[in-house]
C-alpha positions in Angstrom: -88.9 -43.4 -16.1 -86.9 -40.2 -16.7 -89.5 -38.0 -15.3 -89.1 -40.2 -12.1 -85.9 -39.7 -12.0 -86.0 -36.0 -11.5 -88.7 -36.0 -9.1 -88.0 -35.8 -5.4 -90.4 -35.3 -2.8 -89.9 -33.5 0.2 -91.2 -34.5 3.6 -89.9 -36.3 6.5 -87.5 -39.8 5.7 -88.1 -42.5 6.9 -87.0 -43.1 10.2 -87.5 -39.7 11.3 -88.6 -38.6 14.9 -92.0 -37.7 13.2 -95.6 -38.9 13.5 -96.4 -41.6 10.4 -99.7 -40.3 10.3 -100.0 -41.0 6.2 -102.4 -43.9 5.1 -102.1 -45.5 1.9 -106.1 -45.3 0.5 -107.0 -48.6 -1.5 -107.8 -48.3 -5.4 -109.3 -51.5 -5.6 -110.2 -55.3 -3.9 -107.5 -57.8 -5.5 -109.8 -60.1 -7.6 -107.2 -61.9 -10.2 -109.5 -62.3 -12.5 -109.8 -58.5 -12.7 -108.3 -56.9 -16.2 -107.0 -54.5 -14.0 -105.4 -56.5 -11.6 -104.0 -58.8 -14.5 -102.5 -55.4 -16.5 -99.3 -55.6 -13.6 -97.4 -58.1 -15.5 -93.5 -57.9 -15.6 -93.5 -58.4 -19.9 -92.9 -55.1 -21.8 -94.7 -56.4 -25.4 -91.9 -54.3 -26.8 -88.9 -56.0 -25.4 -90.6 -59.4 -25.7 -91.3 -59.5 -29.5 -87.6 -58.2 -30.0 -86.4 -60.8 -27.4 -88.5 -63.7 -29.4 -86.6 -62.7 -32.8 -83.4 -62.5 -31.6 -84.5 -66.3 -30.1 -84.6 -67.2 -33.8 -80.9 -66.2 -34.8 -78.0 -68.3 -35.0 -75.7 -67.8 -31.9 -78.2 -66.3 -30.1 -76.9 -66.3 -26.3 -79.7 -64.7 -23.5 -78.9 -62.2 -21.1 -79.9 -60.1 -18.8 -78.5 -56.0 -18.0 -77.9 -54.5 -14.2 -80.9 -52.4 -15.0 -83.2 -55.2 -15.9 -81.9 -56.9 -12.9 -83.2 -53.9 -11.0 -86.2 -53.2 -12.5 -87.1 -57.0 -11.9 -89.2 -57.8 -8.6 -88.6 -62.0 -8.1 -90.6 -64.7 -6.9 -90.2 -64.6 -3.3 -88.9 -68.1 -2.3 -90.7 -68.8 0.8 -88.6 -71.0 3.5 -90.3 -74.3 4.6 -89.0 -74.3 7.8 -87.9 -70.6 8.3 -83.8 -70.2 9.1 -83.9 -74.4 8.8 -84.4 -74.8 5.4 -84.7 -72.8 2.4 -86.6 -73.4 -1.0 -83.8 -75.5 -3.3 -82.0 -78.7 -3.5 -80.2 -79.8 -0.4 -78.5 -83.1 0.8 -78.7 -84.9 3.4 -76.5 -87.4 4.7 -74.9 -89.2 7.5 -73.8 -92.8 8.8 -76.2 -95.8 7.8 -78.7 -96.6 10.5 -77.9 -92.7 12.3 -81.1 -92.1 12.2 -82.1 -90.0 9.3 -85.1 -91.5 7.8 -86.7 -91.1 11.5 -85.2 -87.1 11.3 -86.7 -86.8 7.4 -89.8 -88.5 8.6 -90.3 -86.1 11.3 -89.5 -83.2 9.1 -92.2 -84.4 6.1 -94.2 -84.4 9.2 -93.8 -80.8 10.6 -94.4 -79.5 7.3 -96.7 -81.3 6.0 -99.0 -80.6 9.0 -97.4 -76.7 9.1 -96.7 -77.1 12.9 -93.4 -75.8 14.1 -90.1 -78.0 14.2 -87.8 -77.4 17.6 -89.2 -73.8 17.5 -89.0 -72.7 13.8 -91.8 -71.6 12.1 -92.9 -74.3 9.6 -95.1 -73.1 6.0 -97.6 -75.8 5.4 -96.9 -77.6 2.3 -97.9 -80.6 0.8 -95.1 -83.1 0.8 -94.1 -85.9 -1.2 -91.6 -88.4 0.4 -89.6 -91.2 -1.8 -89.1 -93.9 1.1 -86.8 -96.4 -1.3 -85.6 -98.2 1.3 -89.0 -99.1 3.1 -91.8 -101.0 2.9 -95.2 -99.9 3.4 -96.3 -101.5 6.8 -92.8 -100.2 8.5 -93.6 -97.0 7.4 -96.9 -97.5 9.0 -95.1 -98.4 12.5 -92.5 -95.6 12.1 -95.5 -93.0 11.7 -97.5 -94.3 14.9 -94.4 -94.7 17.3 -93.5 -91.0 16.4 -96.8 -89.3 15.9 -100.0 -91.3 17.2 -103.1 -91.0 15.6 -102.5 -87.4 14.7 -102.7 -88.2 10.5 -102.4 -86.1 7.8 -104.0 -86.0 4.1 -100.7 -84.0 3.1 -98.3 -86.1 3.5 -97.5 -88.8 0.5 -95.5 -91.6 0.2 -94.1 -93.9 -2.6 -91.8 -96.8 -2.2 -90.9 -97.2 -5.7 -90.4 -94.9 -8.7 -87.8 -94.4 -11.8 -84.7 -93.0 -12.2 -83.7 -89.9 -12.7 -82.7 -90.6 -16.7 -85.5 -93.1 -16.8 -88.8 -90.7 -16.3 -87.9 -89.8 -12.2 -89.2 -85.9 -13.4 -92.3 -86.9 -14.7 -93.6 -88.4 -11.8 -92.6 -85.6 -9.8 -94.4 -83.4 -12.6 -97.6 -85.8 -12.5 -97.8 -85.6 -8.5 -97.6 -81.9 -8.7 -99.9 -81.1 -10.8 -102.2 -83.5 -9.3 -101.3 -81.7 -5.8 -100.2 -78.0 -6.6 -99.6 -76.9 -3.4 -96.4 -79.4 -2.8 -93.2 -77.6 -1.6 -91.5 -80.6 -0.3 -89.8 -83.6 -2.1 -87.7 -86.0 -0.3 -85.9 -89.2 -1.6 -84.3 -91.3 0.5 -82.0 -92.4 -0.8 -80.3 -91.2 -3.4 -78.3 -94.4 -4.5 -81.9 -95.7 -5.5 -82.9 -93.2 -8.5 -79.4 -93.2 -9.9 -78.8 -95.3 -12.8 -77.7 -98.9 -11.5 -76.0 -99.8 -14.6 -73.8 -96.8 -14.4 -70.0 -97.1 -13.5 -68.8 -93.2 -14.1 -68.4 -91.9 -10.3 -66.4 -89.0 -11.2 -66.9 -84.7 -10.6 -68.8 -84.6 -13.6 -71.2 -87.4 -13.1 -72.0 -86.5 -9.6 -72.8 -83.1 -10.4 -74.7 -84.3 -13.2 -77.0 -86.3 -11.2 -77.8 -83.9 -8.1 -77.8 -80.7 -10.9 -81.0 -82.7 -12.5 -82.6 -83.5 -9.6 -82.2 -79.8 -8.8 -83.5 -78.7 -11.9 -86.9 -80.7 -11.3 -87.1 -79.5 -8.0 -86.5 -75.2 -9.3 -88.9 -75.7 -12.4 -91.4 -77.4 -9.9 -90.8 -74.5 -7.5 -90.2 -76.1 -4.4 -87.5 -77.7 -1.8 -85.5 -81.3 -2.2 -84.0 -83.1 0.0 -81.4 -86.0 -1.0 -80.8 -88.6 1.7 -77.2 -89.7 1.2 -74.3 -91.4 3.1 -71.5 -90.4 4.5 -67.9 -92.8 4.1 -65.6 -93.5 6.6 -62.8 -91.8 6.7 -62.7 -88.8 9.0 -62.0 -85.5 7.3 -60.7 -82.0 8.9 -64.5 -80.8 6.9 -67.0 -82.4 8.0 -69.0 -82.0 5.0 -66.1 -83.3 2.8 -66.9 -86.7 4.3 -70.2 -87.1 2.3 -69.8 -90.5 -0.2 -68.7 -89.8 -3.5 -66.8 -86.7 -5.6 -67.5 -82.7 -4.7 -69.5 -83.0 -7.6 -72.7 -83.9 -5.2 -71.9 -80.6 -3.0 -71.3 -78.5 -5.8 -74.6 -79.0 -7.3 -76.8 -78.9 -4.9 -77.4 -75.4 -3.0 -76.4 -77.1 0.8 -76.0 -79.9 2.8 -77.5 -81.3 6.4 -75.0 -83.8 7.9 -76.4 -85.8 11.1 -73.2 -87.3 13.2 -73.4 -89.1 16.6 -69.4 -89.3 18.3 -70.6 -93.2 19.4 -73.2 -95.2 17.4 -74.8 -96.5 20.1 -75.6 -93.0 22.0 -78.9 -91.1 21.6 -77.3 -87.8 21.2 -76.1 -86.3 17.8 -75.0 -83.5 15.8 -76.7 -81.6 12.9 -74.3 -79.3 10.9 -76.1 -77.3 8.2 -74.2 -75.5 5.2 -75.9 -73.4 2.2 -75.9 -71.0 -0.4 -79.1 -68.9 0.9 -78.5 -69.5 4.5 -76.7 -69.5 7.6 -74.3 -72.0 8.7 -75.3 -73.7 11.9 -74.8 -76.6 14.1 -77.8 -77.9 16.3 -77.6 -80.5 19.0 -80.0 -83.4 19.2 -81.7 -86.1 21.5 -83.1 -89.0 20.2 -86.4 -89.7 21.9 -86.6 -93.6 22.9 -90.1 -93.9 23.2 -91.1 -92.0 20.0 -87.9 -92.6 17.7 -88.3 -88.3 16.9 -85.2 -85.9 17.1 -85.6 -83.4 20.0 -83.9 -80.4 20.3 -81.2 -79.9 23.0 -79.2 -76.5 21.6 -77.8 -74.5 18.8 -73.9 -73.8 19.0 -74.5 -71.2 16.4 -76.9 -67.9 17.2 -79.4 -67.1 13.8 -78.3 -63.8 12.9 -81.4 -61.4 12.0 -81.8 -58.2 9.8 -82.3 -55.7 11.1 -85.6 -53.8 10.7 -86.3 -52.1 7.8 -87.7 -48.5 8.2 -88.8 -48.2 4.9 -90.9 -51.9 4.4 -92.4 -51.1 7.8 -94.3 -48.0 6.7 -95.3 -49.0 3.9 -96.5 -52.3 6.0 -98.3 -49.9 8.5 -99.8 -47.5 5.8 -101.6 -50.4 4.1 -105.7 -51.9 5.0 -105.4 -54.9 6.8 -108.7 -56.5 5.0 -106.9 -57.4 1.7 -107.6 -54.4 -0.4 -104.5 -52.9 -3.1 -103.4 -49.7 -3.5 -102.1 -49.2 -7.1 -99.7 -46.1 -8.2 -96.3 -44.9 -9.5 -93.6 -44.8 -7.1 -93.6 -41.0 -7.0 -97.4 -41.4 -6.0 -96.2 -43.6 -3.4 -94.0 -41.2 -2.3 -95.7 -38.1 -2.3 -98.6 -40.0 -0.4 -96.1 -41.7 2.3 -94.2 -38.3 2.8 -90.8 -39.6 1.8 -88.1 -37.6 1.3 -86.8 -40.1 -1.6 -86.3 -40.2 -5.3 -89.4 -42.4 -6.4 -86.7 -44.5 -9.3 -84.8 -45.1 -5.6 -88.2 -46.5 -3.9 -89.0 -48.8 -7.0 -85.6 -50.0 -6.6 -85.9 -50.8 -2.9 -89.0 -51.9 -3.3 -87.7 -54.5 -5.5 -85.0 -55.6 -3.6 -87.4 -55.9 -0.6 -90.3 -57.5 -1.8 -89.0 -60.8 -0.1 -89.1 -59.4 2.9 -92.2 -57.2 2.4 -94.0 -60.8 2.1 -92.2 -62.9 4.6 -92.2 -60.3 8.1 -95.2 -58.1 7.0 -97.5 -60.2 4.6 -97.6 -57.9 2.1 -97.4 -58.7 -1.8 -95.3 -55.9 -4.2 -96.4 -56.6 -7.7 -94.7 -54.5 -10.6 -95.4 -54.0 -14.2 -97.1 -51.6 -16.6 -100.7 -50.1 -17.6 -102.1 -47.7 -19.4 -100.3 -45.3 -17.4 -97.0 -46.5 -17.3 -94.9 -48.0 -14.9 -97.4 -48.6 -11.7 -96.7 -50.6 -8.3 -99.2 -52.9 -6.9 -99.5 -53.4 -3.0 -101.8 -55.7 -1.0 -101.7 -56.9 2.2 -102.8 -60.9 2.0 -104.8 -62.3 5.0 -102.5 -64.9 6.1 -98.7 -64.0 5.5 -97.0 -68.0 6.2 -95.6 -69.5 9.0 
């Protein structure tokens, strides 16, 4: 790492009024079961046994330096419905009888099937949908009035299940594993999986409840959605009108609230809030012949990065028919012709490897071999939505 440091190599930056003639060459095909391949692991066998012992001492309290967080490329959290709805735990909630089973319906649709909602680009996932509140043949109506005969094998549905104390997370495990390419989880609603015995509606209970639902949905890797309801009383926020303490908003990583100004009219309003997003407000039609939530108009304009010179090249420079190319980051550099400290790339790189995937398709692995620190790039076939 050192000797990285004090490399630079010269050549045109990117962005430069130059010709980006340089081609990365491939090393080898990606084929995980390849020893190769499966040496670019994020563990440092040195760290790790010290890390394990220190596991074993009293007191011991984990944690993690500004340089580990820089060394450290993440797990890209792909979107299920790109700038709609991020990977996490989110509610959902508005009047009873609004309409939001027929919007979360519609949604486990779209996704389950991968085919775009109101114009956003939707990842096909597996979805599993808790309809608590339903019964089996309504469900069957709902489906046909809103979608015909177009079915799907990827879309599941349970009427009953446990609570979240009583064994809620193994089910959720079970389906999972039984269907590993899930990234959707809805349960409608959430007044069914909480404990009904249960009087304690304060802070702490309510964030207790959401913050375990949340934690099946991160260790199972993929999105939930909590249908909920709103009370009564107006508020100045909108969002402070959801039933219940703070504690539901403060554990969960954003909300989706669905308002109409008059019950009985088909138009309504969808205000979105999160940690990893952008707040927005969309406006909606409800169809009357098929029940589903059409688009009418966004008050709020999805801001965009802009593009990034650097992810770009490297997106260009790479074989489109799946092949790696394997290196240091001064390797990298000297083979791009950057004019950039190679311990600056890796960091970028890292920071970027979200993006690398999400608007190129292209996979940044990191870790060590034989040779030290290498960086692993392939470009995968299909990139998502």
């Amino acid at each position: 790492m050192s000797e990285e440091k004090e490399m630079t190599v010269h050549g045109p930056s990117v962005g430069a009024d130059v010709e980006q003639s340089n081609q990365l060459k491939s090393n080898y095909s990606i084929n995980e079961d390849d020893p190769e391949f499966n040496s670019f692991c994020d563990i440092d066998e040195e760290n790790w046994e010290r890390e394990m012992f220190l596991r074993t001492r009293p007191g011991y309290l984990k944690t993690i330096s500004m340089k580990q967080l820089y060394d450290t490329v993440f797990e890209t959290k792909e979107e299920p419905v790109k700038g709609l709805l991020c990977r996490g735990t989110y509610l959902f909630v508005g009047a009873p009888k609004v309409g939001k089973s027929f919007l979360m319906l519609q949604l486990a649709y779209h996704v389950s099937r991968g085919l775009p909602l109101w114009g956003y680009p939707v990842r096909k996932q597996t979805v599993l949908y808790f309809s608590l509140e339903d019964e089996y043949d309504r469900l069957q109506k709902r489906l046909y009035a809103m979608f015909g005969e177009e079915d799907t094998g990827d879309l599941h549905f349970a009427t009953a299940c446990k609570t979240v104390s009583g064994g809620l997370e193994d089910q959720i495990k079970s389906f999972v594993q039984e269907h590993p390419r899930t990234g959707l989880v809805i349960i409608d609603t959430l007044k069914r999986v909480r404990e009904s015995s249960g009087t304690d509606y304060s802070y702490g209970s309510d964030y207790d409840l959401v913050a375990k639902l949340k934690g099946i949905a991160d260790s199972c890797q993929l999105t939930m959605l909590i249908v909920h309801h709103t009370r009564k009383q107006k508020a100045e926020d909108i969002f402070e009108m959801i039933s219940g303490t703070n504690g539901l908003m403060g554990a969960a990583d954003g909300a989706f609230l669905l308002s109409k100004e008059k019950r009985t009219s088909n138009e309504a309003t969808l205000d979105i809030v999160g940690r990893d997003q952008q707040d927005q407000r969309i406006r909606l039609k409800r169809n009357e012949e098929t029940l589903a939530w059409e688009f009418t108009g966004a008050e709020t304009e999805l801001w965009k990065e802009p593009p990034d010179p650097l992810l770009e090249r490297i997106a260009q420079a790479l074989p489109a028919d799946g092949s790696a190319w394997a290196g240091t980051a001064s390797e990298l550099c000297e083979q791009l012709g950057l004019d950039m400290k190679p311990n600056t790339l890796s960091l970028k790189l890292n920071i970027g490897a979200g993006r690398l995937l999400q608007e190129y398709g292209v996979r940044c692995k990191r870790g060590r071999s034989h040779e030290g620190r290498r960086i692993l790039l392939w470009k995968e076939e299909s990139s998502g939505a």
